[in-house]
C-alpha positions as MATLAB code, in Angstrom:
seq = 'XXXXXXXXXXXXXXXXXXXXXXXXXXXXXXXXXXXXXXXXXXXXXXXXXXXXXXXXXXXXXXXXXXXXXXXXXXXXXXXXXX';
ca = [
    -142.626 -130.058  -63.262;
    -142.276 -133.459  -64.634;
    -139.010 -134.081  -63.739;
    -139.600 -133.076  -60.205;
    -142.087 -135.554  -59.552;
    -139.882 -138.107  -61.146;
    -137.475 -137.055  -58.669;
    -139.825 -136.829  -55.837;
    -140.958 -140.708  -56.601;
    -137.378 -141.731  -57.069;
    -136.111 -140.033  -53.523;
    -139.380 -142.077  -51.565;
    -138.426 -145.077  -53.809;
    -134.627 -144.954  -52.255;
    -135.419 -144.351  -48.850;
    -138.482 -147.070  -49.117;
    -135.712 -149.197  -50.598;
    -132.917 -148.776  -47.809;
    -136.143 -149.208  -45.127;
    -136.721 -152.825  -46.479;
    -132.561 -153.357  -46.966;
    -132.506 -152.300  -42.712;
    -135.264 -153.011  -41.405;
    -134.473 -154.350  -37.866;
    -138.210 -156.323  -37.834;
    -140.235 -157.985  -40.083;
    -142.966 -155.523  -39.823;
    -140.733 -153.111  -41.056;
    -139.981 -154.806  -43.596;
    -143.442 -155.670  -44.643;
    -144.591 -151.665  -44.335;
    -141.724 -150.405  -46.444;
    -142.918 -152.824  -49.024;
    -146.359 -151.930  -48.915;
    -144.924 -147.807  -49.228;
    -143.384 -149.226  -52.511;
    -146.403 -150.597  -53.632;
    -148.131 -147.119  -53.078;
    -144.914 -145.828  -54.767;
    -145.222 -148.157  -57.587;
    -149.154 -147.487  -58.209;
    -148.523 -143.304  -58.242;
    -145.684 -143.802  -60.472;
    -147.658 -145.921  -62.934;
    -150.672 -142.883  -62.367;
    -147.970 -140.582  -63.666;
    -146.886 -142.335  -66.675;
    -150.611 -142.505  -66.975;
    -150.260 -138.906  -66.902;
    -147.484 -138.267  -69.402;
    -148.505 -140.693  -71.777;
    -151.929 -139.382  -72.044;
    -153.060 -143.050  -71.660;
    -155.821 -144.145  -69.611;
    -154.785 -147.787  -70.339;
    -152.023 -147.374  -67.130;
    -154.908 -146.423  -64.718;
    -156.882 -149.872  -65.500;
    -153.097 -151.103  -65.008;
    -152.573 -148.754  -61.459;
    -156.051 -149.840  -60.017;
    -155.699 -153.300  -60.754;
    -151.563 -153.282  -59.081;
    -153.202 -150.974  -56.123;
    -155.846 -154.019  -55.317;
    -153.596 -156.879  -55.248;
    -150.602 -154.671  -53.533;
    -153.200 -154.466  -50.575;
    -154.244 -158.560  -50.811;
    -150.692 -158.560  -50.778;
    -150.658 -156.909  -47.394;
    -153.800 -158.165  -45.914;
    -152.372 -161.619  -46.347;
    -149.004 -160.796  -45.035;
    -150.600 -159.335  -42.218;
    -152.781 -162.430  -41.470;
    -149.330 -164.644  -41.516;
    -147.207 -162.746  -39.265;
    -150.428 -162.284  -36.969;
    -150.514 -166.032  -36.744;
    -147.077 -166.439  -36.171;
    -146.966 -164.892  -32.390;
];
């Protein structure tokens, strides 16, 4: 069961990956980050997981709340930019 989530977050990872790589705008670009962010934060929730570590949730929440200042302010700067 492991493995397949491992799997599971390494297929989103790719195809977040190739989104950012392509993306035709720069709102695409910013979203696809943001998924790996979200990506990012479950993974560390899973080594959390395996590990049998509560340490890596303290880690995830803190990465979950600056991957979203991350986006806020983003946001803010392309919003300003039109």
């Amino acid at each position: 069961m492991n493995s397949l989530i491992g799997i599971l977050i390494a297929i989103g990872a790719f195809f977040s990956i190739l989104r950012l790589i392509q993306g035709p705008t720069t709102p695409d670009r910013v979203v696809a980050v943001d998924t790996l962010n979200v990506i990012i934060t479950g993974s560390i929730v899973f080594l959390s997981y395996i590990f049998k570590s509560e340490l890596y949730l303290d880690i995830a929440l803190v990465y979950g709340a600056l991957s979203f200042l991350e986006t806020v302010v983003i946001a803010r700067y392309l919003e300003g930019k039109k």
